[in-house]
N, C-alpha and C positions, 0 to 999 in steps of 0.2 A: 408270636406265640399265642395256642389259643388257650385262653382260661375256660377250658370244658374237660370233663371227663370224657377221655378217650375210648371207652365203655359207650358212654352215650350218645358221643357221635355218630359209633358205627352200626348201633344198633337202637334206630328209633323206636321199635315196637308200635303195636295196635293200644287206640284207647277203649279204656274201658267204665262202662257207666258208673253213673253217680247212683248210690243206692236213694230212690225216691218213694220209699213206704216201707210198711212196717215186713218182721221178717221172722220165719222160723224156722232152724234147722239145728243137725244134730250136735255142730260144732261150729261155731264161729272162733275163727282168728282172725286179732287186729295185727296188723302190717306186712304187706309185699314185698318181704325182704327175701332173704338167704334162709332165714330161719322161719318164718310164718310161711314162706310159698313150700319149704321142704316139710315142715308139719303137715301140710292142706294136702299135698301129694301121699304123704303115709296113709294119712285117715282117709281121701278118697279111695285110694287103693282097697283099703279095710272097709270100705261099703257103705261108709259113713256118707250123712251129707252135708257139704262144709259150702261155709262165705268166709270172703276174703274179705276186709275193709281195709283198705291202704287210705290213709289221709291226702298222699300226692298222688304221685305213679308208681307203677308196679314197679318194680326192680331200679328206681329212679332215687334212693334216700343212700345210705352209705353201701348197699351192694353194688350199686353205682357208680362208685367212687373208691375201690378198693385195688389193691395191687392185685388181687385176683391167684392168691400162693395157695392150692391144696396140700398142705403139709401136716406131716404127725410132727416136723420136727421145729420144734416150737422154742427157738434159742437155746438159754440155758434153763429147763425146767425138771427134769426124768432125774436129775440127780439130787432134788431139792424133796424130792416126794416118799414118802415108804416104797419100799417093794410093790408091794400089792397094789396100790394106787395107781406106781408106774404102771404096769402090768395092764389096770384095766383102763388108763389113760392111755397109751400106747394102742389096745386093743378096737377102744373106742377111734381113734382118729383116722387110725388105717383102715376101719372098714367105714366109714363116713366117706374116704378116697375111695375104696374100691367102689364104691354106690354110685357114685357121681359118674364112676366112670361105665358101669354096668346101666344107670339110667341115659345115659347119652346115646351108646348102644342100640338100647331096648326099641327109645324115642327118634331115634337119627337126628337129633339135636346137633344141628354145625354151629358148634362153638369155641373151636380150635382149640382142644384139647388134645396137651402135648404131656406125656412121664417122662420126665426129667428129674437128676438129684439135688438135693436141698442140702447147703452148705452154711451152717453156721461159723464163720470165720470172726479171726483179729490181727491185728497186722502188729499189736504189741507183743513181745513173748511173755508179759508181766501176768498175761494169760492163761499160759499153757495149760498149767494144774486144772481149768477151770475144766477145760473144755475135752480134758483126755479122760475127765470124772464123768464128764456129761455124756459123752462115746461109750463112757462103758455105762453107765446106767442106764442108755437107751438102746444098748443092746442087750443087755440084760431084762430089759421091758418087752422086748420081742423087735426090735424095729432093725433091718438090714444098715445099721450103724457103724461108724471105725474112726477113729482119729485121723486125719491127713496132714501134710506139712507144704503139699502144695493145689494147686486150682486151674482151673483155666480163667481166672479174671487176667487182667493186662496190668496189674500190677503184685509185685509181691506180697505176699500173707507169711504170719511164723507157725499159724496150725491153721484147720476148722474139723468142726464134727460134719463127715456127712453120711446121707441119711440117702439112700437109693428108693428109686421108684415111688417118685411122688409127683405132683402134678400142677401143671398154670391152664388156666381155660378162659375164655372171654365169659364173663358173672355175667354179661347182663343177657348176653344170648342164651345161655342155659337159661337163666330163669324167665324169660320172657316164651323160651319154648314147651319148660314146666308149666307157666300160667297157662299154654295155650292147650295141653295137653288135659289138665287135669279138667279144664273149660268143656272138653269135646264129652269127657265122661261125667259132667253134670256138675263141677263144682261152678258156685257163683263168685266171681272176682269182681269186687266192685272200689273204683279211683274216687278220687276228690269227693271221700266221704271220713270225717275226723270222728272217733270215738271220747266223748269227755265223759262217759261216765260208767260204772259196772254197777250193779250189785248182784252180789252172790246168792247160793241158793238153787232148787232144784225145781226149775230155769234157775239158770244166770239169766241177767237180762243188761242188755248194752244199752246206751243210747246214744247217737251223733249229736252233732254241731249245731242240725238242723229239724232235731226231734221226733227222729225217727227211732223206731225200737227195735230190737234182736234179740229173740229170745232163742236160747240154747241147752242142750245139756251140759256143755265141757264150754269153756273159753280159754284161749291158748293170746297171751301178751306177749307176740315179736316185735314190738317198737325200740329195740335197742336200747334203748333207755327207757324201764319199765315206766309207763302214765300211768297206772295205778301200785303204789308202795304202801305194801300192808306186814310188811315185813320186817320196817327198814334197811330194807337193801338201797337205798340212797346212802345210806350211813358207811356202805362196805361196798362205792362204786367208786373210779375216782375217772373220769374223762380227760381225755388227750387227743390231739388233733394234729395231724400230719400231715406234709407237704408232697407232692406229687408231681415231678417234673418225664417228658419224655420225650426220645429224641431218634430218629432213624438212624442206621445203621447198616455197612455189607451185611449180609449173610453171614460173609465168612468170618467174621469180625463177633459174632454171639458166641459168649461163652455157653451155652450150653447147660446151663443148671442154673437156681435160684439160689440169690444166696443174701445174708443178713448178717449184721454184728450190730454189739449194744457202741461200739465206737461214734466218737461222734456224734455223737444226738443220734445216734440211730441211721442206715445208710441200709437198704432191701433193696436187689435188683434183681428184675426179672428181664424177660423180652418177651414179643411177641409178632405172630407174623403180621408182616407192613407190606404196605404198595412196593410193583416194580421190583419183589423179589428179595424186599430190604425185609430186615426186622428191625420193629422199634422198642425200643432200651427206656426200662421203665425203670425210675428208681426213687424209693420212697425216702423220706428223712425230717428231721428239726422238728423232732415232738416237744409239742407242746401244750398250756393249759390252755381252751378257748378261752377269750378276751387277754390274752395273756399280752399282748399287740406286736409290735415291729414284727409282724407276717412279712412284708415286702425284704428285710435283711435277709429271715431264714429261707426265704425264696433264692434270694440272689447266693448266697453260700451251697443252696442244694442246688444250684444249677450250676456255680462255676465247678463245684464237685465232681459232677457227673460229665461236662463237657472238658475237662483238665484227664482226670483220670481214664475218660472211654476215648478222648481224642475224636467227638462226636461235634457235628456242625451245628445248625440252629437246634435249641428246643423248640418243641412243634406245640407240644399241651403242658400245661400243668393244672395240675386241681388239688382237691385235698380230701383228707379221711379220715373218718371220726370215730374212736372206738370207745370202749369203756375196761379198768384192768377193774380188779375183784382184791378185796384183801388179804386173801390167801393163796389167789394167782390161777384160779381155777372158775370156770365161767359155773352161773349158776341156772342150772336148769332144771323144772320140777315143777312143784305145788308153789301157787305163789308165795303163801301162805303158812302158819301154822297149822290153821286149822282150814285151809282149804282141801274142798273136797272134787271140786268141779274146775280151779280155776289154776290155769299153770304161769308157768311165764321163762322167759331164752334170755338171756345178758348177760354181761360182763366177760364178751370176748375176747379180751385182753391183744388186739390188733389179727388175730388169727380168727375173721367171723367166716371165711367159708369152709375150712373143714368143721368147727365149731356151728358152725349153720346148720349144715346137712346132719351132722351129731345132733344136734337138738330136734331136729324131724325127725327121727331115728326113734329117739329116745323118748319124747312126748308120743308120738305115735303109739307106741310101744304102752304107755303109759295108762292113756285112755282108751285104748285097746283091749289091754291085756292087765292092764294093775298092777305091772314089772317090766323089771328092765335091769340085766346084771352093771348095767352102769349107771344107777340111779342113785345111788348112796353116794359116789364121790363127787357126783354134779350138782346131789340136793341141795335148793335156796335155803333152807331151813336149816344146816350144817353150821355148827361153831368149832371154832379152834382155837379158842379165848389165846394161849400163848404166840402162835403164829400171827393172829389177827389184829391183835392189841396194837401193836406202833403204826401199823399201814392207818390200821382202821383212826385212831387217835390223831394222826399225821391228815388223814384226810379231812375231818373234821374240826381241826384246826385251821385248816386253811379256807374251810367253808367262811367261821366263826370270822377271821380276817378279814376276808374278803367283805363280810355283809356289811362290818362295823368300818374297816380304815377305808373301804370302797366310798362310804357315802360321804363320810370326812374330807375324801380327796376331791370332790368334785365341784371348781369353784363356784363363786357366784358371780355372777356374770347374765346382760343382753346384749351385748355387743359382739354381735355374729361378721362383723365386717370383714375382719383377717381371716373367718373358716376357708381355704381354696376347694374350688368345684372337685366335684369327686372325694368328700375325704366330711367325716365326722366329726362329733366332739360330745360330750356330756357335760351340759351345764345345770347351776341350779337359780332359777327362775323365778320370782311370784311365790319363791317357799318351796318348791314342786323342781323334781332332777330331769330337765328331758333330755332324751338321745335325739342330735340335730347334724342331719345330712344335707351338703348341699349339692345338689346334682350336675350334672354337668354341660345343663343349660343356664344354671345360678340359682335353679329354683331350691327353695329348704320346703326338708321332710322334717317333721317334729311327731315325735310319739314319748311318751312315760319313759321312763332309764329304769324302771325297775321289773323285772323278771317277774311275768305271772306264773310264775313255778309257787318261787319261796321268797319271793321279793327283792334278791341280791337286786348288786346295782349291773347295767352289761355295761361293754364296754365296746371299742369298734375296732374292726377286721378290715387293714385299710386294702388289704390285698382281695379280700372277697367284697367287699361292702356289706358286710353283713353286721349287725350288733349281737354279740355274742355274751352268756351269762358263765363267770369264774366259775361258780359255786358248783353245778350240775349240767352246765353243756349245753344249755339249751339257746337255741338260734332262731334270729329273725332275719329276717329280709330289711329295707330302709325304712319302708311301710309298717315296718310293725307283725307282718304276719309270718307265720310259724313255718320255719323251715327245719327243728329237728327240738322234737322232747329233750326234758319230759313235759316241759311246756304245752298246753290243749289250746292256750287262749293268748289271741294277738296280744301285742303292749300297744292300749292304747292311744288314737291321735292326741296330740298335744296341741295347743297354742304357746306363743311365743309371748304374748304381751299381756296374758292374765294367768293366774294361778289357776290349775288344775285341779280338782279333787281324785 
């Protein structure tokens, strides 16, 4: 079984330089995602002239890594919303679809895009109420919606909502043929260049890792998890990470439609086409907090799931995917800011970031375009709902407040690294000092800091990824220490073993 995204496999992509001097154009966006490569494509189209700075690789951070569901229909949400909301939340997702599907077209982008229907299913009938509410609400929103009682999965369901003409495509191909498109017409994309720092103002002006400067009119933040928080939208973010198992399949054997329930920790399945004629059977599940650990358990439960229920032979890949939900269940997209004027920002795509992606190009586009956008009020960062907001937001920030205090309490004291086995982690505390210590699977130990250059939580380790991952805010390292996913800018320092650390 390969531990890679299936995405990335098949679609290696061109590299692209490191930005090495100073820079000025009309629009800089930070990260090569779903969301910064669909902004760069609006505003180039709009005549603008835009850079791209991705810290890793283009299309290589969670668009990478995604089940890849073009969908308006977003489990249980249209019934939860006003009218009006529905209406232009609805309005917004389905033309976010049509777009993607009209830019593949336009571009001849092969990227196996298939419309296919999306079925929000549950196999309890303790259900039913839920989901005949959520059918008519999102038909009532505009969306070609209806209750059903039955499916084409291969095992029984007591309802789902489904939702016609919506769509799966391989993410990394579209945006790797976006990067390459908007490149011919003059935008600059530039890889393995990290932004740590903005200030606003007319320039904004960026700077890298490696102290180089950007100056701009507009700055657009798609790092998923916004690196600069002038908002406190940390406060009203809460991250969750998901497993990713998939497996070949007859032809004949694909159900035909995308489908998802909140059962079970969560269970999303798609397919897509595979070698020799097959399709492969991709299904997501066992959400959880990063550093939350026993990864390798909800691995093995999403994979006897999937090969039990599809009667599928080996898994081939699994990987995982990392999203962020919002406190009132709605991503925020807009001014970073109160009082920004120049500086926008994309997150909190509550596990749905490709239609919510190409929305946020849409809608930023629009923005620094035009100074409007009929869906700009229900997506604005700057939005309160104190009543709706209050327990999520409260709940999340309690578990931050836990995490930083009973985290560092739990973490013994200890030099006696002799019992850690190869391949596998640990947090100990040292000399005074918490380090995160890996021993690899020659025998050698990695030692770096345990504490988070975000906000100082303590991580913890990923014994299924190898990665040290932080409770608080999501943000991941590599064994080494170096930044595999914000809002983190800055490694966790190397450590030693046998002296205190400052």
């Amino acid at each position: 079984m390969s531990a890679q995204s299936y995405w990335m496999r098949t679609a290696p992509g061109r590299a692209y330089p490191a930005l090495d001097g100073d820079l000025r154009v009309d629009v800089a966006v930070v990260g090569a995602g779903i969301a910064g490569l669909s902004a760069a494509w609006e505003l180039v189209k709009a005549g603008r002239s835009v850079a791209v700075l991705e810290a890793g690789r283009v299309a290589a951070g969670v668009s990478g890594h995604t089940t890849a569901k073009l969908s308006a229909q977003h489990t249980l949400i249209y019934d939860r919303l006003a009218p009006t909301t529905a209406a232009l939340y609805a309005e917004s997702q389905r033309q976010a679809i049509d777009h993607v599907v009209a830019t593949v077209s336009t571009l001849g982008i092969d990227c196996d895009l298939e419309r296919v229907p999306a079925l929000t299913y549950a196999e309890s009938a303790d259900d039913l109420d839920r989901l005949r509410a959520e059918a008519g609400a999102a038909a009532k929103a505009g969306l070609p919606a209806s209750f059903v009682t039955d499916s084409s999965l291969p095992f029984p369901i007591a309802g789902a909502v489904r939702v016609e003409n919506q769509a799966q495509f391989h993410p990394r191909a579209y945006l790797l043929g976006l990067a390459e498109a908007m490149t011919v017409q003059g935008a600059l994309v530039f890889e393995d260049t990290r932004v740590v720092d903005l200030k606003e103002g007319e320039p904004c002006r960026l700077t890298t890792e490696r102290g180089q400067r950007v100056t701009a009119a507009d700055v657009v933040i798609a790092t998923h998890y916004p690196i600069f928080d002038r908002s406190l939208l940390l406060a009203r973010l809460r991250p969750h990470r998901e497993l990713v198992v998939a497996a070949p399949i007859p032809a004949g054997r694909d159900p035909g439609a995308m489908f998802i329930t909140t059962e079970q920790n969560t269970r999303s399945v798609r397919t897509a086409p595979y070698e020799d004629g097959q399709r492969l059977l991709i299904v997501t599940g066992e959400s959880f907090t990063p550093g939350a650990g026993r990864v390798n358990e909800r691995l093995d439960r999403l994979r006897a799931w999937t090969t039990e229920r599809f009667e599928t032979g080996t898994v081939t890949h699994w990987w995982a995917a990392q999203d962020n939900s919002t406190t009132d269940g709605l991503p925020f997209i807009g001014p970073l800011h109160l009082g920004a004027r120049h500086a926008y920002v994309a997150t909190g795509f509550g596990g749905w970031g490709m239609s919510n992606g190409v929305l946020a190009g849409l809608l930023l586009g629009a923005l620094i375009t035009a100074g409007q956008s009929p869906w700009s009020k229900i997506y604005d960062p700057r939005r309160l709902h104190p009543l709706r907001e209050a327990g999520p937001a409260v709940k999340a920030q309690t578990d931050v407040v836990r995490h930083f205090v009973a985290d560092r309490l739990a973490v013994p004291d200890s030099d006696d690294l002799t019992g850690l086995p190869r391949g596998q982690g640990i947090v100990i505390k040292t000399g005074g000092q918490r380090r995160a210590v890996y021993r690899d699977t020659d025998g050698a130990l990695h030692a770096v800091s345990a504490i988070c250059t975000h906000l100082r939580c303590v991580v913890a380790f990923n014994e299924a990824e190898h990665t040290w991952e932080c409770p608080c805010h999501g943000s991941r390292f590599d064994i080494d220490g170096a930044v595999l996913q914000g809002p983190a800018v800055k490694p966790l320092p190397p450590a030693e073993l046998d002296e205190p650390q400052d």
